[in-house]
C-alpha positions as CSV (number, residue, x, y, z in Angstrom):
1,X,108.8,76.5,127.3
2,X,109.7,79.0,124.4
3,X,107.2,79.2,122.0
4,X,107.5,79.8,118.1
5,X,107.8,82.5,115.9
6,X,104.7,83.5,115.0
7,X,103.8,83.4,110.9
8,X,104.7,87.3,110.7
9,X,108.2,86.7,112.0
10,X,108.5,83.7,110.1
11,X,107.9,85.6,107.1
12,X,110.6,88.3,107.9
13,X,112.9,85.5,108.4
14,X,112.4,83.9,105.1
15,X,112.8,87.3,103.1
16,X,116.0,88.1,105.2
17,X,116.9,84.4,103.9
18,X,115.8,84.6,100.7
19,X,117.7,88.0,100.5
20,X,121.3,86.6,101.7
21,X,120.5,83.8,99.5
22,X,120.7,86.3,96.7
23,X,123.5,87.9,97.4
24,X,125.6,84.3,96.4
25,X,124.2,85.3,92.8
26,X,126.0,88.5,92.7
27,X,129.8,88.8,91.4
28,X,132.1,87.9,94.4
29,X,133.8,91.7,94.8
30,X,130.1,93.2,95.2
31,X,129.0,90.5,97.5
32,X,129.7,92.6,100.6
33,X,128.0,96.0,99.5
34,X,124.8,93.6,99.1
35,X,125.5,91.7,102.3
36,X,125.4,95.1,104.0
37,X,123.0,96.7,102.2
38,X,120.5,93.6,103.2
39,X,121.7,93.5,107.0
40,X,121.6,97.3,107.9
41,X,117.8,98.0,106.0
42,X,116.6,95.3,107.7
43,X,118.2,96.5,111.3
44,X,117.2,100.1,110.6
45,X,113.7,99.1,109.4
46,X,113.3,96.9,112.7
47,X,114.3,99.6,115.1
48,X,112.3,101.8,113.5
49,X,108.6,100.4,114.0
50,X,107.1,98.7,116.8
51,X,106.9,94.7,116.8
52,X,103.0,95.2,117.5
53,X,102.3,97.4,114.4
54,X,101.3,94.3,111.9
55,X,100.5,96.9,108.9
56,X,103.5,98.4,109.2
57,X,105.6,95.1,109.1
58,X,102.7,94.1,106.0
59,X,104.0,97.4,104.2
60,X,107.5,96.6,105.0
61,X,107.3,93.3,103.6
62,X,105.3,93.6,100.4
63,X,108.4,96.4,99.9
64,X,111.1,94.1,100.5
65,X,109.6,91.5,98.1
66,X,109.7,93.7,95.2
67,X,112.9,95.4,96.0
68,X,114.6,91.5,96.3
69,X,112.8,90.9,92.8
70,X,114.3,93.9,91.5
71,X,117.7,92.7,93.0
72,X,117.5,89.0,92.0
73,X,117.9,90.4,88.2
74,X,121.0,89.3,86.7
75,X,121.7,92.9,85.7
76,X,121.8,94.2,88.8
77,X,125.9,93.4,89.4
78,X,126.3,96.3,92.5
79,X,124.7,98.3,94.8
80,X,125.3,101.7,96.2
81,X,126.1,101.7,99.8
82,X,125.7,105.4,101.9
83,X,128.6,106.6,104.5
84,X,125.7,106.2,107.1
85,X,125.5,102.1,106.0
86,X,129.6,102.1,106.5
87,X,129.9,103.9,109.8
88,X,127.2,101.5,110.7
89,X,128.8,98.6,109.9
90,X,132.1,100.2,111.5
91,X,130.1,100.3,114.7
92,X,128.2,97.0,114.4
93,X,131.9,95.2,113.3
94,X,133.0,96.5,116.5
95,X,129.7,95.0,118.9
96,X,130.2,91.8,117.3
97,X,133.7,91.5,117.8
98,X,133.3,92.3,122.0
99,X,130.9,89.7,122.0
């Protein structure tokens, strides 16, 4: 029998949530720039710490907290996305489509 996410991951789950939640607030052209934004800091961030290093994921998610406040303002319309998000998502498009 599987067992549950523990209350760590269930928090990473509901600010990933909350975060694509968001993104329905923003104008419809900019929605994708947000959508990617969200998806490739929380893929990078997750690769780059161990699943065992609580105070890491505790820093990680006090800063996504206040980075989704800062987003959830209605004047925050866009958001600048790097060539290293777009060949990522180039390269991600591509897994997602083989599978």
């Amino acid at each position: 029998m599987a067992s549950g996410h523990s209350g760590l991951q269930k928090e990473v789950l509901a600010l990933y949530r909350s975060a694509l939640r968001m993104v329905r607030t923003k104008p419809v052209a900019t929605r994708p720039s947000f959508r990617l934004f969200i998806r490739y800091s929380f893929k990078t961030q997750a690769e780059s710490i161990s699943p065992r290093d609580v105070s890491a994921i505790e820093h990680l998610l006090r800063k996504g907290r206040r980075q989704l406040e800062t987003y959830e303002d209605i004047k925050v319309r866009n958001i600048w996305v790097s060539k290293a998000m777009q060949e990522w998502e180039e390269k991600e498009g591509g897994r997602r489509n083989l599978q």
